[in-house]
C-alpha positions in Angstrom: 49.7 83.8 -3.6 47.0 86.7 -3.3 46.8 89.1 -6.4 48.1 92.2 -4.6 51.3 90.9 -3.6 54.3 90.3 -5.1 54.5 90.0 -9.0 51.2 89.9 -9.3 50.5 93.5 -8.2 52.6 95.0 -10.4 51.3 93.4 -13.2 48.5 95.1 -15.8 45.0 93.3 -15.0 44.4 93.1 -18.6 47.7 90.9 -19.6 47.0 88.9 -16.7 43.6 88.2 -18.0 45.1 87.4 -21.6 47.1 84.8 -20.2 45.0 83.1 -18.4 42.3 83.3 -21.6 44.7 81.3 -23.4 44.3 78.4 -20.7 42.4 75.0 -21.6 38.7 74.6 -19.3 40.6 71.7 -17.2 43.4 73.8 -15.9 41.4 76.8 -15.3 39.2 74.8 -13.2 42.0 74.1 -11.3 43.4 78.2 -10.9 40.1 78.7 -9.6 41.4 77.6 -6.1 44.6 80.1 -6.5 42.3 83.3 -5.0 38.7 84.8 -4.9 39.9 87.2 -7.6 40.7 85.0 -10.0 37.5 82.8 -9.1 35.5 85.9 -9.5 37.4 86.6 -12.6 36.5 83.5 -14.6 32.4 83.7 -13.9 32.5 87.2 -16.0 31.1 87.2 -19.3 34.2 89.6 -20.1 36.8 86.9 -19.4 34.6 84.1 -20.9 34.0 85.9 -24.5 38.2 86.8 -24.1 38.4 82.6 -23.8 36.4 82.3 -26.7 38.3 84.7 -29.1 42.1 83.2 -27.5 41.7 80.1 -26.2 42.4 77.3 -28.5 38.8 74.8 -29.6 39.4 71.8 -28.2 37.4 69.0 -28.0 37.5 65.9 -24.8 36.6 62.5 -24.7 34.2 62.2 -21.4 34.6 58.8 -20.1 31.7 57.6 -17.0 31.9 54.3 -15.7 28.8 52.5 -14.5 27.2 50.2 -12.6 24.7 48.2 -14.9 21.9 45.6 -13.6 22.6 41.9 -14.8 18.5 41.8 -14.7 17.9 44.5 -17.7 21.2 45.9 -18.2 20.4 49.5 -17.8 22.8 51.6 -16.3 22.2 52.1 -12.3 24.5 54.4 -11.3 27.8 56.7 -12.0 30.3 57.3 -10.3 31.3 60.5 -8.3 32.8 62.5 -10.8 33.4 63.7 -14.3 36.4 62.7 -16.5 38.0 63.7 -19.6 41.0 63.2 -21.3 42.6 65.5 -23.7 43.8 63.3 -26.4 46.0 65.0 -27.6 48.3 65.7 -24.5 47.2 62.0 -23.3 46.5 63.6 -20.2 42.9 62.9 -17.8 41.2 65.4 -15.6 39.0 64.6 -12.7 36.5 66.8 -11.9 34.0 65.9 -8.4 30.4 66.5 -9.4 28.7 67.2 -5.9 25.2 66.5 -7.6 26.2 62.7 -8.9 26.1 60.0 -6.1 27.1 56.7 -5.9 24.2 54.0 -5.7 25.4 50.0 -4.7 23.1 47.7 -5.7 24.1 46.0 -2.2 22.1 48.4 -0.4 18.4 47.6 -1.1 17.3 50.7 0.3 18.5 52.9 -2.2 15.9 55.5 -4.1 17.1 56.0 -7.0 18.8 54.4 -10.1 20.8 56.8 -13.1 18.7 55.7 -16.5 20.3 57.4 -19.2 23.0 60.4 -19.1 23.8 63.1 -21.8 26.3 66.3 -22.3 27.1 69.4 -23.6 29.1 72.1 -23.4 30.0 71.3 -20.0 25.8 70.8 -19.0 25.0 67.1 -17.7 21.7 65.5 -18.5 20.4 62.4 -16.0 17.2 60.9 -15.9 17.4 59.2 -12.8 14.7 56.6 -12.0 12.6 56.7 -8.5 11.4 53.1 -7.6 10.4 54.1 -4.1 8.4 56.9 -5.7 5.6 54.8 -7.6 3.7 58.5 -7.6 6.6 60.6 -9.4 8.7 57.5 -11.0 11.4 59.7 -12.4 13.2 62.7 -12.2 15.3 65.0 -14.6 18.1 67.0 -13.9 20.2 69.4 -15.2 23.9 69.9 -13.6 27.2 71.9 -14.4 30.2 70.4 -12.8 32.4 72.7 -14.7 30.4 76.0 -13.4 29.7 74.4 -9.9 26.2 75.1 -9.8 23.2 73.7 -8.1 21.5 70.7 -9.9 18.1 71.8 -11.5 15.5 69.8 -11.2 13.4 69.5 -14.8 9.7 69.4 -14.6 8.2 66.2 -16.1 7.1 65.1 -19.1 3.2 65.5 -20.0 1.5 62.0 -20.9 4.8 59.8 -19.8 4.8 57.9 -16.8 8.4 55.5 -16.0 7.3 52.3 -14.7 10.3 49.5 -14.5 8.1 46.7 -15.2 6.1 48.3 -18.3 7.2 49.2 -21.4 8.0 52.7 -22.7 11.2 53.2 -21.3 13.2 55.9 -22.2 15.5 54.3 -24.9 17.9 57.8 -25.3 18.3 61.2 -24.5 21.0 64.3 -25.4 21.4 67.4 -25.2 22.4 70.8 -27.2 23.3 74.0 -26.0 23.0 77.3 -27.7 26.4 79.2 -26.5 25.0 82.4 -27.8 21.4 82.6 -26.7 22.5 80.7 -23.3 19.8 78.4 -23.6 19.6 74.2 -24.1 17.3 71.9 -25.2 16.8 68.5 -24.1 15.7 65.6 -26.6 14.2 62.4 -24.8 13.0 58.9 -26.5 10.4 57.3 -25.0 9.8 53.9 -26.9 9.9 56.0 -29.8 7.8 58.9 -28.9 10.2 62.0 -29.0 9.7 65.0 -26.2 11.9 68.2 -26.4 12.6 70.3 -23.0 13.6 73.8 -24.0 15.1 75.8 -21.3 14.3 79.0 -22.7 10.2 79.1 -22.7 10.7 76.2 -19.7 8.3 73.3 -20.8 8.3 70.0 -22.8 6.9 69.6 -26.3 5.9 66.5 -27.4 7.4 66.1 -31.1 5.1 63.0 -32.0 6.8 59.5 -33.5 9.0 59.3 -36.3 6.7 58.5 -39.2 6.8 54.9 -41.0 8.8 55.0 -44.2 7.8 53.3 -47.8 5.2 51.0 -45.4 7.5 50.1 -43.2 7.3 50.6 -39.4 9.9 52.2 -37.2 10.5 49.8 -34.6 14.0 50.9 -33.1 15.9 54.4 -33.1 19.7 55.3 -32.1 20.2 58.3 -29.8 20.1 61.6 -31.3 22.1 64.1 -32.2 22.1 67.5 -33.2 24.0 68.8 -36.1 23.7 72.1 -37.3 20.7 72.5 -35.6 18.6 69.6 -37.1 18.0 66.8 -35.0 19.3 63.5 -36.7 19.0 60.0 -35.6 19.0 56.3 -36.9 15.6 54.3 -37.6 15.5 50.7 -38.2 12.7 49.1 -40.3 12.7 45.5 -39.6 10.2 44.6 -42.4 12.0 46.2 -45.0 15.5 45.3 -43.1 17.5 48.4 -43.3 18.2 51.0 -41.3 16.9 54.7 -42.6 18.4 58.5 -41.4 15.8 60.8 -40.5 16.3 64.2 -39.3 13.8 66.6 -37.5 13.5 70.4 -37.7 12.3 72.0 -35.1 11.7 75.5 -36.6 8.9 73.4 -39.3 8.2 71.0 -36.3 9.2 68.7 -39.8 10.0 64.5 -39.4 11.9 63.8 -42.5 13.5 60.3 -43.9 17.0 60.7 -45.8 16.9 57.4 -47.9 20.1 58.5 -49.6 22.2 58.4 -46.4 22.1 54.6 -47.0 23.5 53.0 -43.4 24.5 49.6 -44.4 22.1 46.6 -42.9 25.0 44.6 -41.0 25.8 47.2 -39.1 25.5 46.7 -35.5 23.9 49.6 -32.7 24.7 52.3 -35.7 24.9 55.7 -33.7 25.4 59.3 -35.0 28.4 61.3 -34.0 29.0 64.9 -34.6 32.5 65.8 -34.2 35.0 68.5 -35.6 31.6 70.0 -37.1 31.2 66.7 -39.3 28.8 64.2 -38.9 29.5 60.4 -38.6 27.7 57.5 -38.3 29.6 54.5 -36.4 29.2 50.9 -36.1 30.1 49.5 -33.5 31.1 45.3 -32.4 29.8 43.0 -29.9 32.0 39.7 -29.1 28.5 38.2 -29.0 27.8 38.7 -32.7 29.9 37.1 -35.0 29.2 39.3 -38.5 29.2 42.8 -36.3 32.5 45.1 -38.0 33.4 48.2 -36.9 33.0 50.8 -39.9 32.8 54.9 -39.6 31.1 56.6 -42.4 31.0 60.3 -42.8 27.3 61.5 -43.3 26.9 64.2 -46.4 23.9 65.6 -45.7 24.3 68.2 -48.2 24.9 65.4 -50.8 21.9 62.8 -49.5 25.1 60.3 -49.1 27.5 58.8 -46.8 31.1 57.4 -47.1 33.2 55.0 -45.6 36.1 56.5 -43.7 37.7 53.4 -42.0 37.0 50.0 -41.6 38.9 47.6 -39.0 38.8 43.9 -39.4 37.3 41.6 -36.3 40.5 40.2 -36.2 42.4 43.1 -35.5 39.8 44.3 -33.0 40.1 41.1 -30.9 44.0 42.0 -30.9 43.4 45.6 -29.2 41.0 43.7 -27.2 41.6 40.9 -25.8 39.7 41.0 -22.3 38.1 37.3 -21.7 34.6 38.4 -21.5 32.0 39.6 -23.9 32.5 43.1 -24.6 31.2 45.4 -26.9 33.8 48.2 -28.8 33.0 51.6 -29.9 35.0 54.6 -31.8 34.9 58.1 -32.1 36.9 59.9 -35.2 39.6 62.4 -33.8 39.3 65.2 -36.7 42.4 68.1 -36.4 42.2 71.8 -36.6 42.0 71.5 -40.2 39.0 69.2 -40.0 41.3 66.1 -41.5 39.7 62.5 -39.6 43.0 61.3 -38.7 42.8 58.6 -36.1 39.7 56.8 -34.3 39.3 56.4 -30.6 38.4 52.9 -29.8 36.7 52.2 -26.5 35.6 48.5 -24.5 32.7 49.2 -22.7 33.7 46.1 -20.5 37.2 47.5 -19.2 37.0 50.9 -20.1 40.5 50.5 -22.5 41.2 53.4 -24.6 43.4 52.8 -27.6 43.8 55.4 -30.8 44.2 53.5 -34.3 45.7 56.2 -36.8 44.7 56.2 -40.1 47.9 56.9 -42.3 50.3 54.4 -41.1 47.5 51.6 -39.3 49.4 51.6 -36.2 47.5 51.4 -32.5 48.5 53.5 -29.1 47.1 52.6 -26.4 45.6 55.7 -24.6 46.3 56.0 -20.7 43.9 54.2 -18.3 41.0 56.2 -17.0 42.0 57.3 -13.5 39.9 55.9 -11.8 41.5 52.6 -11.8 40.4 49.2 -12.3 36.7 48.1 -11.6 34.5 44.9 -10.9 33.9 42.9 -13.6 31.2 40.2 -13.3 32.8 36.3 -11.4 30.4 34.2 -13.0 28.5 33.7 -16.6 26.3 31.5 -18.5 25.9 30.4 -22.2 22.7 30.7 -23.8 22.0 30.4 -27.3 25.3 31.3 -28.0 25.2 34.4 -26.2 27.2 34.9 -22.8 25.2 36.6 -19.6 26.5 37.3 -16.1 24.6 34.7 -13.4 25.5 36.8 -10.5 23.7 39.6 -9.0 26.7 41.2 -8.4 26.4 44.6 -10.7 29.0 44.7 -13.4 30.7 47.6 -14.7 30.6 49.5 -17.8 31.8 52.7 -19.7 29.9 55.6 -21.2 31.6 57.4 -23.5 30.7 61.1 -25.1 32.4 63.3 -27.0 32.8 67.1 -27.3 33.8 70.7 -25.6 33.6 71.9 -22.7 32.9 75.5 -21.3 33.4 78.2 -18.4 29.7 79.4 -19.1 27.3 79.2 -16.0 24.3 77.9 -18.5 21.7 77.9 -15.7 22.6 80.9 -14.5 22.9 83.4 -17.6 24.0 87.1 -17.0 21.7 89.6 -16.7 21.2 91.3 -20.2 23.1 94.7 -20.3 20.6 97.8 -20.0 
């Protein structure tokens, strides 16, 4: 239906605009399509700010599914599209990302191979590794599915080289977005060595290592995260046998160790979550190791502590998940309006199975199944040392999991300031 016809003509612009501002990002991705006014409508900074001030916050869980290399087990490629369900209304949305491609380890040919993959506010991060390309190795980009606009190509990293069969891989990567400035930063890990990209001067700065603590040598960190614009991430210290927060300012180009945010020692792949403007800290369990429990703990960084928020036994894990392969599970706390943790989000990285575990009453639903149907798993594994690997070269698959909001706002493209 065109906008001057009908109903729609004889109704005022501005309540038409009102309406729609109170519309989640998924369904007005979808209005787009109804007519070039609307799609004009919902690129200008007028309607977006008018989102902003009606629409409701409202945060998604993205869910990618990969392909991951039985050799090294890095991931090797994404699929086709971005999804996210809104947890609340059990509902998923599928939205087709013209920059991601599908790689097949079947086809030797093949350039290039997705490394790591981070997001924010609708912005998509992907290093994507060049074997072919022994002179470049790597590339960077930057991509808005959301805002449908050309992937940007990130210029490299001074004094890092990729190289598959060397070490210094890049171990994480994420990334923040500054909704007011219309600007982002880029944080990358590079066997320890941090690099920030920051879109608004357009270069990389290289933000040193993370300094050893009490004689102790870093040796492993989690993947970042920012939270309240202080970059935050976990540090294990083998020799001393703990794991220890620090946190990195970027205004006092500052490394700093928070001993008082104590992460316990048993926990297993520890990452740091920021979610409902809280920070977490989340443990998450392999079927390959025995003692590994899955615990959240809220970080207090304002207190130099961190509690306990839930704890759920092996036993009832194995119950949720009971999938016949090694798998490992991870969880993400669902915080209300009201900034109450109410329910975690548990996720199999081998199946991609989404249940929700409330709090309160200790009951589990189980969340509906990504919509992109069932995938490969792996025909054939081995036992060694008590651990369980895949024998065949056959890729097998597994799911990435973020996260957080999701925005109208063309951030590589900001509007021109008003003169």
């Amino acid at each position: 239906m065109e906008m001057n016809e009908g109903v729609w003509s004889r109704m005022p612009s501005e309540l038409i605009e009102r309406v729609l501002s109170l519309l989640p990002v998924p369904v007005l991705c979808r209005f787009r399509s109804v007519c070039k006014t609307w799609r004009q409508l919902f690129r200008t900074p007028s309607f977006l700010d008018l989102c902003d001030r009606n629409g409701t916050p409202k945060e998604y869980l993205f869910l990618a599914r990969c392909l991951s290399d039985p050799d090294d087990g890095l991931v090797c490629s994404i699929d086709e599209a971005m999804t996210f369900l809104d947890i609340e209304a059990g509902r998923w949305y599928w939205i087709k990302s013209e920059h991601w491609r599908h790689y097949s380890f079947a086809l030797p040919h093949e350039s290039s191979e997705t490394r790591l993959l981070a997001m924010d506010e609708s912005l998509v991060c992907e290093f994507t590794a060049l074997p072919d390309d022994p002179n470049k190795g790597y590339a960077i980009f930057i991509s808005d599915p959301i805002a449908k606009t050309a992937a940007v190509e990130l210029p490299p990293v001074p004094s890092y080289r990729y190289s598959r069969e060397t070490s210094g891989l890049p171990t994480s990567m994420t990334i923040d977005v500054d909704k007011v400035a219309y600007t982002f930063k880029v944080f990358l890990n590079c066997d320890l060595r941090w690099y920030v990209y920051e879109s608004s001067i357009g270069v990389w700065r290289d933000l040193g290592t993370i300094p050893d603590f009490q004689h102790a040598e870093v040796k492993k960190s989690s993947t970042p995260t920012i939270f309240h614009g202080i970059l935050y991430t976990i540090a294990w210290l083998p020799s001393a046998s703990k794991f220890v927060v620090f946190s990195y300012n970027l205004q006092t180009d500052e490394w700093r160790a928070l001993p008082g945010l104590r992460i316990p020692s048993h926990y297993y792949d520890p990452q740091l979550l920021v979610v409902g403007n809280r920070l977490f800290a989340v443990s998450c369990v392999s079927s390959n190791v025995p003692n590994s429990e899955f615990e959240v703990m809220e970080v207090l960084v304002g207190k130099n502590e961190a509690r306990v928020v839930v704890h759920i036994p092996n036993a009832r894990l194995l119950e949720y998940f009971d999938e016949g392969l090694p798998f490992c599970v991870f969880g993400f706390p669902v915080v209300d309006s009201q900034g109450v943790c109410k329910a975690i989000v548990l996720k199999s990285d081998l199946s991609g199975k989404l249940v929700m575990y409330e709090m309160a009453c200790g009951e589990v639903e189980v969340l509906p199944a990504h919509p992109m149907g069932p995938a490969p798993v792996p025909c054939c594994w081995k036992e060694l040392g008590g651990l369980h690997y895949p024998i065949s070269w056959v890729p097998f698959t597994c799911y990435g999991v973020g996260y957080g909001n999701l925005s109208m706002r063309n951030y590589l493209s900001p509007p021109a300031p008003v003169t």
